[in-house]
C-alpha positions in Angstrom: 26.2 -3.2 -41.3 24.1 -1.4 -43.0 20.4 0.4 -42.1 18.6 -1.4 -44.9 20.2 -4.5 -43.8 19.0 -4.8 -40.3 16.6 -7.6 -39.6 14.5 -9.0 -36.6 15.2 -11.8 -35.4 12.6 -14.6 -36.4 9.7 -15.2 -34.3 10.1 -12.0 -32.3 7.3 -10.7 -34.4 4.2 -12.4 -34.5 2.1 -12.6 -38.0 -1.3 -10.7 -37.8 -4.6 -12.7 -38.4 -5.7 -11.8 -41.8 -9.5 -12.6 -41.0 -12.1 -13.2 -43.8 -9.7 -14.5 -46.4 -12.1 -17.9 -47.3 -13.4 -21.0 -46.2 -9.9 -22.6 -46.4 -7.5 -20.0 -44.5 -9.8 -21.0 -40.8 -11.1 -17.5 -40.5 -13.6 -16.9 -43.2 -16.5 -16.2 -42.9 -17.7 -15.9 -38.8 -13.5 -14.7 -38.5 -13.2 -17.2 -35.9 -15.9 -15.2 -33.4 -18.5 -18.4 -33.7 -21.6 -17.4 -34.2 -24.0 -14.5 -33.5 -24.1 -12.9 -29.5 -22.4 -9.7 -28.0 -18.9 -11.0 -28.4 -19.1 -11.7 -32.3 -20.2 -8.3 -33.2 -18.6 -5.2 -33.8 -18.4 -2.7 -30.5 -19.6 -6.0 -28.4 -18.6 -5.0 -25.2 -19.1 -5.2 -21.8 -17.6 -4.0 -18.6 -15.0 -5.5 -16.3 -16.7 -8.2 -14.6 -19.7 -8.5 -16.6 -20.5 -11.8 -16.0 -24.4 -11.8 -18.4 -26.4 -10.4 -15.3 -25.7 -12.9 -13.2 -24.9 -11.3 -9.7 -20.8 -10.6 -10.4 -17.5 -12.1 -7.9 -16.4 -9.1 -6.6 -20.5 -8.5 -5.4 -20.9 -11.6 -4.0 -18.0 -12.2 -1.8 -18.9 -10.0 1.7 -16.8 -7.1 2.6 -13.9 -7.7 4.5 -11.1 -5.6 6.8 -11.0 -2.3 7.5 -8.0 0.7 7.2 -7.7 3.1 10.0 -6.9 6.4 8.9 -5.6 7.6 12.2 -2.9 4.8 12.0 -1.0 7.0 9.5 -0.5 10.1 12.2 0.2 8.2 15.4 3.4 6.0 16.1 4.3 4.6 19.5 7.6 4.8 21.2 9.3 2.6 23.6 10.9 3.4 27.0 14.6 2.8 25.9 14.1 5.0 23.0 13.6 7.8 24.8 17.5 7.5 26.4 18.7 7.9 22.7 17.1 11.9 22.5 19.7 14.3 23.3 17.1 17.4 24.0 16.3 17.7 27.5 12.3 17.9 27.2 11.3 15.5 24.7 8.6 16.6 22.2 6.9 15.6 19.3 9.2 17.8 17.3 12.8 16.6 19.2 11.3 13.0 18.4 10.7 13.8 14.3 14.4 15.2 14.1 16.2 12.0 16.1 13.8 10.3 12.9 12.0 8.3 16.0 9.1 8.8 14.3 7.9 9.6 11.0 7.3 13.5 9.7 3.8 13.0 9.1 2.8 11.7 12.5 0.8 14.1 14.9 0.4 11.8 18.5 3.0 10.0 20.0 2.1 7.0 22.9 5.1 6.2 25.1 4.7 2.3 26.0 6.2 0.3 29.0 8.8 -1.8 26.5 12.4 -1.7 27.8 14.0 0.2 30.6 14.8 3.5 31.4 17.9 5.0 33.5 18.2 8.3 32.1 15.9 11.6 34.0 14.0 13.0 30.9 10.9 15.3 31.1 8.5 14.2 28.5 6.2 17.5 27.3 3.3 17.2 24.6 2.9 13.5 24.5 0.8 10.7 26.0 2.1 7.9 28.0 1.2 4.8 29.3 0.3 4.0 33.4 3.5 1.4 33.3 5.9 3.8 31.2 4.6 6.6 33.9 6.1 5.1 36.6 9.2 3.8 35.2 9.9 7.5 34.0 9.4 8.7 37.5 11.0 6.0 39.0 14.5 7.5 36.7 13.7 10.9 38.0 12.1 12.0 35.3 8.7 13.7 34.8 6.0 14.1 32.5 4.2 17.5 31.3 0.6 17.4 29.8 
């Protein structure tokens, strides 16, 4: 094999459109644009859902959902999660390096989902009225 040999293989390049070439070739002439209007002239263009000054799609349809941006930073945790944290007061940092929660996340809502046995002292992070008295109800405690 040689480099003056090598070939592609046929019909993995397409011909070009040699426009203006006669009446006979099918694009003399208009060069298949039709005739006159935006489209069929040179630089005719018009932005992404142009649609001739009728009111566009993405204008008409009404606006819908929303994306909280505190959603990001805050992450709940569950009761029986809290049994798997080896520190003895359980933070928002001693959460991040068990990878409980995410790096990013700045508040932390304990939720009544699961049972507790273990005595852990919760410091830094919010809890729910039901996870409250679970906690306590292991020996436990919370600090604000």
């Amino acid at each position: 094999m040689y480099l003056n040999s090598i070939q592609s293989t046929y019909g993995s390049r397409k011909k070009s459109k040699r426009v203006g070439r006669g009446i006979g070739s099918t694009l003399g002439k208009t060069c298949g644009r039709g005739h006159k209007g935006q489209k069929s002239r040179s630089g005719g263009f018009h932005k992404v859902g142009f649609e001739g000054g009728q009111m566009p799609l993405q204008r008409r349809l009404p606006k819908v959902g929303f994306t909280s941006r505190i959603k990001k930073h805050s992450a709940e945790l569950r009761l029986n999660e809290l049994a798997i944290v080896a520190a003895d007061v359980i933070d928002l940092d001693a959460l991040v390096e068990q990878n409980l929660v995410p790096a990013i996340t700045k508040k932390v809502k304990v939720i009544s989902s699961g049972e507790i046995s273990k005595a852990v002292t919760i410091k830094g992070i919010s809890v729910t009225e039901g996870a409250k008295k679970a906690i306590e109800a292991a020996g436990g405690k919370i600090e604000e």
